[in-house]
PDB file of N, CA, C and O in Angstrom:
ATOM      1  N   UNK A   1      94.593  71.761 134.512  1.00  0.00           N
ATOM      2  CA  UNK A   1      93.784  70.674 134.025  1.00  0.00           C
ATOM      3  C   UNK A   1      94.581  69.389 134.182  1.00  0.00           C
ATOM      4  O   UNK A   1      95.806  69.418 134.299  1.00  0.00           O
ATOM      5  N   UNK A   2      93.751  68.062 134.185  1.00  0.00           N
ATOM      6  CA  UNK A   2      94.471  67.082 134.970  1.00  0.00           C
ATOM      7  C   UNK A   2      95.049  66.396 133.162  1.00  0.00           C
ATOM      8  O   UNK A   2      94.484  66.802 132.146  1.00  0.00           O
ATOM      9  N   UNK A   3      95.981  65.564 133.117  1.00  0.00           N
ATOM     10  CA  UNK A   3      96.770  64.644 132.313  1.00  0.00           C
ATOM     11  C   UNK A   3      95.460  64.026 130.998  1.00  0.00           C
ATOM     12  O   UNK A   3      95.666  64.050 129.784  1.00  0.00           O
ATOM     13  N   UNK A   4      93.945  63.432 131.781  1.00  0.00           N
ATOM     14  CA  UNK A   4      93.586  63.211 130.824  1.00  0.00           C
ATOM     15  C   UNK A   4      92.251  64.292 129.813  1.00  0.00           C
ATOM     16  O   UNK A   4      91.804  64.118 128.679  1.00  0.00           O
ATOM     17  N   UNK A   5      91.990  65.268 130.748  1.00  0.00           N
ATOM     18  CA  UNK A   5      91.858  66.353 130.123  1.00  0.00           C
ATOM     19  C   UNK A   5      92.752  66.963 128.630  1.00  0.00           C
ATOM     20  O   UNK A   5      92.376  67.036 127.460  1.00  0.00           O
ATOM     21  N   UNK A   6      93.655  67.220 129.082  1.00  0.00           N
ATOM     22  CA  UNK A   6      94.947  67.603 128.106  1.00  0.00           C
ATOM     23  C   UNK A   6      94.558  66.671 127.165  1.00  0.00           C
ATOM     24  O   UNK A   6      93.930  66.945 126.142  1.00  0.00           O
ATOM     25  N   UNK A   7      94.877  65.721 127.457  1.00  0.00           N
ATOM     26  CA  UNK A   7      95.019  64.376 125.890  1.00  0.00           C
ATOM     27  C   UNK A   7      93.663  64.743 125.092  1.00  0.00           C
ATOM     28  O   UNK A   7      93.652  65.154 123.931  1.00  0.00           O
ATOM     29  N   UNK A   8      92.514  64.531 125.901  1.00  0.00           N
ATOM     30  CA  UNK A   8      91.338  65.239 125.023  1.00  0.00           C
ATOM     31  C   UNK A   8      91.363  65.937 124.276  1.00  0.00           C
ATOM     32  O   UNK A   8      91.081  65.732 123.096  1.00  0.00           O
ATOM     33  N   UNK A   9      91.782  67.175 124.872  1.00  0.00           N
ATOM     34  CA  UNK A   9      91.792  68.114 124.421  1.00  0.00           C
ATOM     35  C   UNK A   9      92.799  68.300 122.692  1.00  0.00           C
ATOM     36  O   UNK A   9      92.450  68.794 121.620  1.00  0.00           O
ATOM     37  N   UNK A  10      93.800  67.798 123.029  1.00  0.00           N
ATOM     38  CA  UNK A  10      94.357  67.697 121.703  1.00  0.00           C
ATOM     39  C   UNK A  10      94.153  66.882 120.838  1.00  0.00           C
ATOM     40  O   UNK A  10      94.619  66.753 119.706  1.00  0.00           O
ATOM     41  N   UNK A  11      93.418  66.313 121.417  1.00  0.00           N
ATOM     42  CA  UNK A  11      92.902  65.361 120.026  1.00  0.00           C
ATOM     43  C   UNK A  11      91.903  65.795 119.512  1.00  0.00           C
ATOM     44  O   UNK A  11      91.832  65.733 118.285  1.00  0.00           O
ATOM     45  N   UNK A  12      90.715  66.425 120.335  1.00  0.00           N
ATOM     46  CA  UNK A  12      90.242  67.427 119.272  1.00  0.00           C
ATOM     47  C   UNK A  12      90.868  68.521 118.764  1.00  0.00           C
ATOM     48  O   UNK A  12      90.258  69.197 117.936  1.00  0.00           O
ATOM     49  N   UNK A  13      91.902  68.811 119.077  1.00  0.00           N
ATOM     50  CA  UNK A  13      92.387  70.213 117.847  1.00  0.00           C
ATOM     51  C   UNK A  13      93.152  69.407 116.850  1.00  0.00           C
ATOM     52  O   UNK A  13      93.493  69.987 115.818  1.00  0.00           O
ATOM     53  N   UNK A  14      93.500  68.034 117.028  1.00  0.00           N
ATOM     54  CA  UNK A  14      94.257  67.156 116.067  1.00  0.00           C
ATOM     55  C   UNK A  14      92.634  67.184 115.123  1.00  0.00           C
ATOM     56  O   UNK A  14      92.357  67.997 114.241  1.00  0.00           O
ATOM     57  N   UNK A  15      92.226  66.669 115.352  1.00  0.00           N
ATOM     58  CA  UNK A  15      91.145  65.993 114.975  1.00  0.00           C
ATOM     59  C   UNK A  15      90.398  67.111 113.741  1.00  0.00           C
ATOM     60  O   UNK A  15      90.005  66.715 112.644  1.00  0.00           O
ATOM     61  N   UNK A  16      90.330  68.364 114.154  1.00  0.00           N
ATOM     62  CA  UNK A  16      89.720  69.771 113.721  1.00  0.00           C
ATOM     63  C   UNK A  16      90.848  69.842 112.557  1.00  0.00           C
ATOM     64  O   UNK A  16      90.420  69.689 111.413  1.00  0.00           O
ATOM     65  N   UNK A  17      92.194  70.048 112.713  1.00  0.00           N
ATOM     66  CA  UNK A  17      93.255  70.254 111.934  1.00  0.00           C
ATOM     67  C   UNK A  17      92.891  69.193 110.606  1.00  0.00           C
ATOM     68  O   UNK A  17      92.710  69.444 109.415  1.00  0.00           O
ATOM     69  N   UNK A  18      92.872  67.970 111.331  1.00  0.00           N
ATOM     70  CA  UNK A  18      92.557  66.985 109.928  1.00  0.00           C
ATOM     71  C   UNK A  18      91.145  66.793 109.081  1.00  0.00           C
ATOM     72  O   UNK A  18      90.931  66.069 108.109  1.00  0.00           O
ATOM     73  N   UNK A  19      90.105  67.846 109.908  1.00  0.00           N
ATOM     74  CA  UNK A  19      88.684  67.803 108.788  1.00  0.00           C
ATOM     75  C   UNK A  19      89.189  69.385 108.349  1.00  0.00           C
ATOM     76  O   UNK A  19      88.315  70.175 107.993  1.00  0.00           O
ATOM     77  N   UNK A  20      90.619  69.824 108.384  1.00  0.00           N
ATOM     78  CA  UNK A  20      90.475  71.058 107.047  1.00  0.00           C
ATOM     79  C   UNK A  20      90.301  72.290 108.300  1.00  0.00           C
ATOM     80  O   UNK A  20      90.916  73.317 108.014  1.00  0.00           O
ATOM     81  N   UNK A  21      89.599  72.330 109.561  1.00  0.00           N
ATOM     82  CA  UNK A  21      89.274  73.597 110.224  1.00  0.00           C
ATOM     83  C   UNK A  21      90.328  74.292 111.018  1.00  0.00           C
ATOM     84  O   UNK A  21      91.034  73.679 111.818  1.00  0.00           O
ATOM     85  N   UNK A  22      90.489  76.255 110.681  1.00  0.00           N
ATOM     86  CA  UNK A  22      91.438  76.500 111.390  1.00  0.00           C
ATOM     87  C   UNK A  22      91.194  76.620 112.543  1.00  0.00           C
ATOM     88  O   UNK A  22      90.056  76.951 112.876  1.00  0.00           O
ATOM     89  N   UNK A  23      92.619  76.286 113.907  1.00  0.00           N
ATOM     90  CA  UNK A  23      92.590  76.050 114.856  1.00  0.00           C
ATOM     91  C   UNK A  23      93.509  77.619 115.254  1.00  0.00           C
ATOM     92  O   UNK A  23      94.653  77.818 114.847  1.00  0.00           O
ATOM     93  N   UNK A  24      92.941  78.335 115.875  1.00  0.00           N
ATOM     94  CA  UNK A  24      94.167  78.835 117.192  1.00  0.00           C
ATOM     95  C   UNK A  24      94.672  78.194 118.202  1.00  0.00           C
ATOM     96  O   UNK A  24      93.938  77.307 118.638  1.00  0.00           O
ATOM     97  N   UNK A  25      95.195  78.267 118.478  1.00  0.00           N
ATOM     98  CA  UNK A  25      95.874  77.856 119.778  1.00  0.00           C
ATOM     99  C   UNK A  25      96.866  78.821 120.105  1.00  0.00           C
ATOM    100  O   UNK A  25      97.717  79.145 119.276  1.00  0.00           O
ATOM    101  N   UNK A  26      96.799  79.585 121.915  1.00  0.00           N
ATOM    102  CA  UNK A  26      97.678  80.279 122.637  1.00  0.00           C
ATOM    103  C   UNK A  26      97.767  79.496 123.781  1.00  0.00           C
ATOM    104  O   UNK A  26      96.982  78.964 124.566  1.00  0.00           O
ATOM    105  N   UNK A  27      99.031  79.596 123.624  1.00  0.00           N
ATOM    106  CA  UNK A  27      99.864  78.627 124.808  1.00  0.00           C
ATOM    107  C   UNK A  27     101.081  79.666 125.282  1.00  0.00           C
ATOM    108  O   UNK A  27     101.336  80.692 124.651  1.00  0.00           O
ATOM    109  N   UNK A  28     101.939  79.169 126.726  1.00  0.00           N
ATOM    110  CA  UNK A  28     102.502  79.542 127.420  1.00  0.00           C
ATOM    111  C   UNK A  28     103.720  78.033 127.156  1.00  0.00           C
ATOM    112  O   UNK A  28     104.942  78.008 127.308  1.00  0.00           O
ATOM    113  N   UNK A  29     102.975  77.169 126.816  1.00  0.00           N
ATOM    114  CA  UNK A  29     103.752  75.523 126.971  1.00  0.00           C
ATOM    115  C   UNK A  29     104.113  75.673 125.232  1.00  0.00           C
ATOM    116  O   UNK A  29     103.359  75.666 124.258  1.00  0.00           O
ATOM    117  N   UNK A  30     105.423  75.790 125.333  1.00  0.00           N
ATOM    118  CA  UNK A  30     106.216  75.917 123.624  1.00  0.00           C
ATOM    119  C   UNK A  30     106.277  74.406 123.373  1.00  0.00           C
ATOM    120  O   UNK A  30     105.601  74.268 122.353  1.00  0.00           O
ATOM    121  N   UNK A  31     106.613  73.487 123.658  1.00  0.00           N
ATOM    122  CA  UNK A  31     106.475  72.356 123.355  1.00  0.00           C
ATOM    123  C   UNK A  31     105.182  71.735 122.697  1.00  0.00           C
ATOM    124  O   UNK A  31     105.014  70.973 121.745  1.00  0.00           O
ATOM    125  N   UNK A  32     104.158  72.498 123.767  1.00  0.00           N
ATOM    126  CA  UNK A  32     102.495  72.441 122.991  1.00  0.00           C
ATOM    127  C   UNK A  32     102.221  72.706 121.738  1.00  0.00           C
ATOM    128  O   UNK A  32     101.554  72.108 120.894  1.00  0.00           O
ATOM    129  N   UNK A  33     102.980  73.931 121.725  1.00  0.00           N
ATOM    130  CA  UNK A  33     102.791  74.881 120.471  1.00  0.00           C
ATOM    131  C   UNK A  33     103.641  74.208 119.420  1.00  0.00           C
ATOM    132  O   UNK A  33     102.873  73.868 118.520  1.00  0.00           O
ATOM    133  N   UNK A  34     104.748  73.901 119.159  1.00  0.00           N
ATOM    134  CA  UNK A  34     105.461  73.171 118.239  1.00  0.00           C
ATOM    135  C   UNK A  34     104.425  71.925 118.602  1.00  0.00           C
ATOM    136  O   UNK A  34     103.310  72.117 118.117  1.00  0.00           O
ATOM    137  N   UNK A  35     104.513  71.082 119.113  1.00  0.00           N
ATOM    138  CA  UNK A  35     103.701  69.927 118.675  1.00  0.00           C
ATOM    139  C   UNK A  35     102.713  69.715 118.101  1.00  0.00           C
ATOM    140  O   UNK A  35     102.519  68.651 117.513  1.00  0.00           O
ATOM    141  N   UNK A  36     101.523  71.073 118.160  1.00  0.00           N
ATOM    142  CA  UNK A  36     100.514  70.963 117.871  1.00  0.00           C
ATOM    143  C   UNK A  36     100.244  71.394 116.582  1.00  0.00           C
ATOM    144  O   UNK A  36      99.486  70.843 115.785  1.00  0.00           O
ATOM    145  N   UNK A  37     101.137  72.777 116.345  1.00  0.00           N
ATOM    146  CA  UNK A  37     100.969  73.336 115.598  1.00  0.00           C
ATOM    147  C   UNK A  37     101.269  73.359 113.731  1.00  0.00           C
ATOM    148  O   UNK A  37     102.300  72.759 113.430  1.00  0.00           O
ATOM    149  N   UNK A  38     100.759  73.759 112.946  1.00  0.00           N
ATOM    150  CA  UNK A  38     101.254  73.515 111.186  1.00  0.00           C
ATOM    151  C   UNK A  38     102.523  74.958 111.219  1.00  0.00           C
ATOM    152  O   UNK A  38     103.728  74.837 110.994  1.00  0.00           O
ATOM    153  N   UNK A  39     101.800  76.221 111.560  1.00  0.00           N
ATOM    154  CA  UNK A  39     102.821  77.130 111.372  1.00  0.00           C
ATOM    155  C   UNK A  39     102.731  77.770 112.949  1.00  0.00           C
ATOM    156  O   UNK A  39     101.901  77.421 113.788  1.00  0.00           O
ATOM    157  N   UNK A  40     103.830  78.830 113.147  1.00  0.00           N
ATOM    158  CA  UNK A  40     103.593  79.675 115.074  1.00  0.00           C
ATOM    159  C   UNK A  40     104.017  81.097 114.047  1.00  0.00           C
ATOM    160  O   UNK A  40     104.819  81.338 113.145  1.00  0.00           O
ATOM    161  N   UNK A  41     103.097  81.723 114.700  1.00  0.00           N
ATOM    162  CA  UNK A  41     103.462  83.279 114.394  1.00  0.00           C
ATOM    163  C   UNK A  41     103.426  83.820 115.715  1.00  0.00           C
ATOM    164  O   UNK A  41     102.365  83.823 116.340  1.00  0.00           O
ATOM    165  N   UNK A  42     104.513  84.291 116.216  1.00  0.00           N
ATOM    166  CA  UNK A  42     104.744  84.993 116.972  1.00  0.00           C
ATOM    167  C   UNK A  42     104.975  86.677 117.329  1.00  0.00           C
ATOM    168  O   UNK A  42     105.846  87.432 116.895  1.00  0.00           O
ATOM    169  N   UNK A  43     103.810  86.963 118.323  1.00  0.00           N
ATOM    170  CA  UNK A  43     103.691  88.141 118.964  1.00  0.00           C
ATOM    171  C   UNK A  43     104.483  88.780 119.962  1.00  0.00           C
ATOM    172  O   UNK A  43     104.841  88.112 120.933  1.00  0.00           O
ATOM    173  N   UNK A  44     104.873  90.224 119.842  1.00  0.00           N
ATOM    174  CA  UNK A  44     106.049  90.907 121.012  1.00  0.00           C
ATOM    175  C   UNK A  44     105.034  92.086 121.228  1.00  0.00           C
ATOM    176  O   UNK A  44     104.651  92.410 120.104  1.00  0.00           O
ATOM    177  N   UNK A  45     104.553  92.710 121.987  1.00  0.00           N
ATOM    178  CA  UNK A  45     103.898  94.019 121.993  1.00  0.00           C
ATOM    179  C   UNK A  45     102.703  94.412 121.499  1.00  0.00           C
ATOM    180  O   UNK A  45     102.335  95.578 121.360  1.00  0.00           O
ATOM    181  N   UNK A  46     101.895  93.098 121.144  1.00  0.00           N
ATOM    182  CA  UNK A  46     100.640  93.370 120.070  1.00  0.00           C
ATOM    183  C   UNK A  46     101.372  93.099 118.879  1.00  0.00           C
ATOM    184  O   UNK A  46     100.719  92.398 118.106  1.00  0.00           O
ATOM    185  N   UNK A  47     102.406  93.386 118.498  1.00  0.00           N
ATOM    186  CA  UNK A  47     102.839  93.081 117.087  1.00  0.00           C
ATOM    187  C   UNK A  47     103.297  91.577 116.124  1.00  0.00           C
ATOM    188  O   UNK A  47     103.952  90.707 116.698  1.00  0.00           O
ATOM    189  N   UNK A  48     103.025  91.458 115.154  1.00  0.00           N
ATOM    190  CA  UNK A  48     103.343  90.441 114.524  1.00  0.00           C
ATOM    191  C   UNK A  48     105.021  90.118 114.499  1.00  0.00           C
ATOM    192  O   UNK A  48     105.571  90.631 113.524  1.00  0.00           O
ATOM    193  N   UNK A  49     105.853  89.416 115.335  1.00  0.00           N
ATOM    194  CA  UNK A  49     107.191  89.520 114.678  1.00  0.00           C
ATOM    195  C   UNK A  49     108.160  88.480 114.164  1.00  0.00           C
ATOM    196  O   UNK A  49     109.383  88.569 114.053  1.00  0.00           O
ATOM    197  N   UNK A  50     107.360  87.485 113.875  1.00  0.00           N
ATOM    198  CA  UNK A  50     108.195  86.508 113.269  1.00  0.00           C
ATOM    199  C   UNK A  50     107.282  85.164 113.148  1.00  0.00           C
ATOM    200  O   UNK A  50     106.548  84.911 114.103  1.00  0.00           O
ATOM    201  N   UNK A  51     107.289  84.495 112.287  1.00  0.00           N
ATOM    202  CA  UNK A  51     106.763  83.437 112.238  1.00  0.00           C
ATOM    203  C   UNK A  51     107.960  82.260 111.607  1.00  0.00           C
ATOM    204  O   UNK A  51     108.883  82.291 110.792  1.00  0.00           O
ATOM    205  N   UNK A  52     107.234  81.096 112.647  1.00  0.00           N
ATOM    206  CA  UNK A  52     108.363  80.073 113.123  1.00  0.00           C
ATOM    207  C   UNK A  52     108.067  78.680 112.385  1.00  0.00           C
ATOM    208  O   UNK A  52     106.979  78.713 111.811  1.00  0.00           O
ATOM    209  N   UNK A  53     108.790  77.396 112.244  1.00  0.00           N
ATOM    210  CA  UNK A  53     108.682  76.098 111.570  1.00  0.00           C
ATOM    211  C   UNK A  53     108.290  75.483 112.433  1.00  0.00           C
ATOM    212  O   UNK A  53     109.274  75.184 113.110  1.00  0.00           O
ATOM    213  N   UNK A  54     106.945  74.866 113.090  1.00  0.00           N
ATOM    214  CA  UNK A  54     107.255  74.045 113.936  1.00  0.00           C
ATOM    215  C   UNK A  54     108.158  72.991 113.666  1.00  0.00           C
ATOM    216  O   UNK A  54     108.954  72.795 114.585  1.00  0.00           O
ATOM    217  N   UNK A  55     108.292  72.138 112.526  1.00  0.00           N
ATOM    218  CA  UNK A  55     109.746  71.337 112.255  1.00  0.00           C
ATOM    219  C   UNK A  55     110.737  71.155 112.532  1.00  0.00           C
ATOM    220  O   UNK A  55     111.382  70.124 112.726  1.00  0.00           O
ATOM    221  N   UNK A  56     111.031  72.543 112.591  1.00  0.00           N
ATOM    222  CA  UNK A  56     112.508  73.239 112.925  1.00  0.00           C
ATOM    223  C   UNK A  56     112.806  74.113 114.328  1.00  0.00           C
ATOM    224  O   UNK A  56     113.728  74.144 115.143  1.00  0.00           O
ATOM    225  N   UNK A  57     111.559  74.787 114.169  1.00  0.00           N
ATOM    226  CA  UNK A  57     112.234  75.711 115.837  1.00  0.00           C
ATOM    227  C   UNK A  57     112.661  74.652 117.062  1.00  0.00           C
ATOM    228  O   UNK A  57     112.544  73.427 117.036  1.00  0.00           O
ATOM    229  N   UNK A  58     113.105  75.350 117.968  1.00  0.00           N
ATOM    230  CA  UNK A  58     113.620  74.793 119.058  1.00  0.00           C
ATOM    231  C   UNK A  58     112.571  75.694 119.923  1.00  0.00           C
ATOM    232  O   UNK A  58     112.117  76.773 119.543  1.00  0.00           O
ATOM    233  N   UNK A  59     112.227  74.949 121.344  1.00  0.00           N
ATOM    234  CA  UNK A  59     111.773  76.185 122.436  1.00  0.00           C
ATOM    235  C   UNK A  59     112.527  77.286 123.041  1.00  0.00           C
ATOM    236  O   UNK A  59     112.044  78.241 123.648  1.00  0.00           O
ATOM    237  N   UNK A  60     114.052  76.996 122.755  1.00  0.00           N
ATOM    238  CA  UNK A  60     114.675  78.273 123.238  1.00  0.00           C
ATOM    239  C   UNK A  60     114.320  79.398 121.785  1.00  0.00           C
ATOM    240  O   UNK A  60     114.150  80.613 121.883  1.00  0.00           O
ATOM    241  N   UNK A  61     114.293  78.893 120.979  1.00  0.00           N
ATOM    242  CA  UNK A  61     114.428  80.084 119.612  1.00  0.00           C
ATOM    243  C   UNK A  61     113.061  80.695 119.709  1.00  0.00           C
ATOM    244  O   UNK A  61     112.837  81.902 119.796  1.00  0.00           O
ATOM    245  N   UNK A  62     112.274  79.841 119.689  1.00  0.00           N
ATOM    246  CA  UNK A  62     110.822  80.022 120.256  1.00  0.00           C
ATOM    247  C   UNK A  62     110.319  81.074 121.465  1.00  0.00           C
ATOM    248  O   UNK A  62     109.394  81.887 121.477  1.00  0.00           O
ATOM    249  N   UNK A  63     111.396  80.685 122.551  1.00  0.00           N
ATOM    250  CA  UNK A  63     110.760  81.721 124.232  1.00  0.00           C
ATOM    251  C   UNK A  63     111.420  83.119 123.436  1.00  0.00           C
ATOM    252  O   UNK A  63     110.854  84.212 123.435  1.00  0.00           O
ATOM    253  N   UNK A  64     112.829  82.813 122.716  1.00  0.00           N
ATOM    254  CA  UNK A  64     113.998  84.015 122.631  1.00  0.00           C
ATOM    255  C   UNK A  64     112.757  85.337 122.007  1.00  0.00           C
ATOM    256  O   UNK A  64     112.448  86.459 122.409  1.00  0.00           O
ATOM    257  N   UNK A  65     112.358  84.538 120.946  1.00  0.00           N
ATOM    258  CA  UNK A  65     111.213  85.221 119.950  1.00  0.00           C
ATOM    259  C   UNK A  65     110.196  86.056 120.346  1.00  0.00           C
ATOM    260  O   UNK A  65     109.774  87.077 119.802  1.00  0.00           O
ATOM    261  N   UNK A  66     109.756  85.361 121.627  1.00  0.00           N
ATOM    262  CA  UNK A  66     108.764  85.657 121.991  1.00  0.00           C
ATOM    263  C   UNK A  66     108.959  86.627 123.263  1.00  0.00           C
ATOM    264  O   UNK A  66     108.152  87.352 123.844  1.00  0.00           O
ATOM    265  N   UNK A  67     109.997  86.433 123.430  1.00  0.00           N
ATOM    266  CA  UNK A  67     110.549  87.405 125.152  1.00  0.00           C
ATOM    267  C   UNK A  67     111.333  89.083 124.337  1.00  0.00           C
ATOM    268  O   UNK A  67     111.456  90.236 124.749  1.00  0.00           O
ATOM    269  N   UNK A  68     111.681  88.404 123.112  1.00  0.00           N
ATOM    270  CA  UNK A  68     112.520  89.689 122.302  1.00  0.00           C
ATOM    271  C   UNK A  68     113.736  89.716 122.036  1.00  0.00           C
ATOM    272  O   UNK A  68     114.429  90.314 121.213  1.00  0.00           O
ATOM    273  N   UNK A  69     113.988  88.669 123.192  1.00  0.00           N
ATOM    274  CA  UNK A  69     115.806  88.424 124.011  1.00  0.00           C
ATOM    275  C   UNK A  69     116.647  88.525 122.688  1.00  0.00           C
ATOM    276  O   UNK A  69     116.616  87.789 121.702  1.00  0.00           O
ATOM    277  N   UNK A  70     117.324  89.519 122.912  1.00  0.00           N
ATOM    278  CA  UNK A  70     118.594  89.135 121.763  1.00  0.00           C
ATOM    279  C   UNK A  70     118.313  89.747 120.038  1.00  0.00           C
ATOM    280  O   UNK A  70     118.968  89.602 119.006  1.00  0.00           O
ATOM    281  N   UNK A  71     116.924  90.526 120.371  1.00  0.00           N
ATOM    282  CA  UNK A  71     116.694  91.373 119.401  1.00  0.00           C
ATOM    283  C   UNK A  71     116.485  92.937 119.555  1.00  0.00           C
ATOM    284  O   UNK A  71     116.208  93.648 120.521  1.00  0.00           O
ATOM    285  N   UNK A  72     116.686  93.143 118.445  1.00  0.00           N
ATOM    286  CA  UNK A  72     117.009  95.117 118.492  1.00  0.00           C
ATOM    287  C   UNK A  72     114.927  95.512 118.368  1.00  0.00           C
ATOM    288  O   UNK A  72     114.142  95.287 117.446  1.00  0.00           O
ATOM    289  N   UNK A  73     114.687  96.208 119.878  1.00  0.00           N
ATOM    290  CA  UNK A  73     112.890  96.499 119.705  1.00  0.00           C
ATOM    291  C   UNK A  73     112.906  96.948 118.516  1.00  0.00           C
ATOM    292  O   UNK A  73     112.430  96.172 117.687  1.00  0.00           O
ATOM    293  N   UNK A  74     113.474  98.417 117.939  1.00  0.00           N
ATOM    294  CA  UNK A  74     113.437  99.125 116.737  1.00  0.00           C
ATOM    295  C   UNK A  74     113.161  97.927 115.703  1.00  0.00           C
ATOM    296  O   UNK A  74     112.003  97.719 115.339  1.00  0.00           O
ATOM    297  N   UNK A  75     114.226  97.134 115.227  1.00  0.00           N
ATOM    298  CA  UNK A  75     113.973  96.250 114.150  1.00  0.00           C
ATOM    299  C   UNK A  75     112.844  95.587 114.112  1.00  0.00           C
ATOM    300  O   UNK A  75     112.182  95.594 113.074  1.00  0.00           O
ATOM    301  N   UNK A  76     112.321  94.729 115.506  1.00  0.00           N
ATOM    302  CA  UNK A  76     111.148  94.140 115.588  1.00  0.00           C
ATOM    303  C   UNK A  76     109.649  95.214 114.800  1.00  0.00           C
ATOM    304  O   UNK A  76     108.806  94.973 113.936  1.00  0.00           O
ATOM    305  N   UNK A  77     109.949  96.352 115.631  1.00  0.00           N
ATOM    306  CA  UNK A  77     108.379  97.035 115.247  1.00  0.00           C
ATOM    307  C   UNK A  77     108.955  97.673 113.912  1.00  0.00           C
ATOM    308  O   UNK A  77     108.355  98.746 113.851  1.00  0.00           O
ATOM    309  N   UNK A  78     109.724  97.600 112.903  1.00  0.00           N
ATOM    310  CA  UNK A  78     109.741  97.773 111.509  1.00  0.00           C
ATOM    311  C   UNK A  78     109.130  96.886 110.955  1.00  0.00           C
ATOM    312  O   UNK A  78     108.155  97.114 110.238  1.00  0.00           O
ATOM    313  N   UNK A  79     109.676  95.516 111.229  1.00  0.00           N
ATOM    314  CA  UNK A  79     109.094  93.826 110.663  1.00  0.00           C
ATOM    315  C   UNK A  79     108.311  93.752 111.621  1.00  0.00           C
ATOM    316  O   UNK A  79     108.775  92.707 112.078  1.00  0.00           O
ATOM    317  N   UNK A  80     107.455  94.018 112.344  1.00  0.00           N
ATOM    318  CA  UNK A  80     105.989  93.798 112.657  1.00  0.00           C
ATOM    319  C   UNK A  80     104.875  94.319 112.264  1.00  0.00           C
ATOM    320  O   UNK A  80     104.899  95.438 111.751  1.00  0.00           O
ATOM    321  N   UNK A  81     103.645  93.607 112.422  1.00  0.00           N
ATOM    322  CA  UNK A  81     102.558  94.078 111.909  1.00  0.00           C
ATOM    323  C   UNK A  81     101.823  94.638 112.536  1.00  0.00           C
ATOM    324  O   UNK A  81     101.330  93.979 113.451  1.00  0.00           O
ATOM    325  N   UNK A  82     101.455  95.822 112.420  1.00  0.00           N
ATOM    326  CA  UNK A  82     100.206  96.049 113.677  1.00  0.00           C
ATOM    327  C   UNK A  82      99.306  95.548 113.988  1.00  0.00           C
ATOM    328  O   UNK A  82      98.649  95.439 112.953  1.00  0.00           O
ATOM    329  N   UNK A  83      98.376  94.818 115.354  1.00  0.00           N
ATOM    330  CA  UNK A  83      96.696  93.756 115.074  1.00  0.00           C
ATOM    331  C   UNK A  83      96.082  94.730 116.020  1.00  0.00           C
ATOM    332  O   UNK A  83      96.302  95.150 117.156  1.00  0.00           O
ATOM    333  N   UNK A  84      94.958  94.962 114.777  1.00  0.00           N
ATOM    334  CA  UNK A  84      93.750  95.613 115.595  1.00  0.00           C
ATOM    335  C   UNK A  84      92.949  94.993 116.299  1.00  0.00           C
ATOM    336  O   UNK A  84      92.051  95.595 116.888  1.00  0.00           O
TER     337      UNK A  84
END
């Protein structure tokens, strides 16, 4: 999608966020996702495994999270949730 597409576009999910309505948003663009976002819960396998600050995360802590990198699978699918 072209540059002013995008801007649209987030201004209506800005826009939705500030009359009170929840928004999903799945992105591939972590920067999107922290910018856009109030909280990121992040998925590994279907599973729930961590939920993040947008405030605070970084996009590397963010991809790490989301790729698994640097975590034990076992531990993840203990602290994950299953989604039906």
């Amino acid at each position: 999608m072209d540059v002013g597409a995008q801007a649209l576009i987030w201004d209506r999910i800005r826009a939705a966020r500030r009359a009170g309505l929840a928004v999903l948003l799945v992105s591939a663009d972590l920067d999107e996702l922290i910018g856009l976002s109030d909280t990121i819960r992040v998925m590994l396998r279907g599973r729930l495994v961590g939920t993040a600050d947008p405030a605070t995360v970084t996009p590397t802590e963010l991809g790490s999270a989301m790729t698994g990198a640097g975590a034990d699978p076992e531990a993840a699918d203990a602290v994950g949730e299953e989604i039906a």
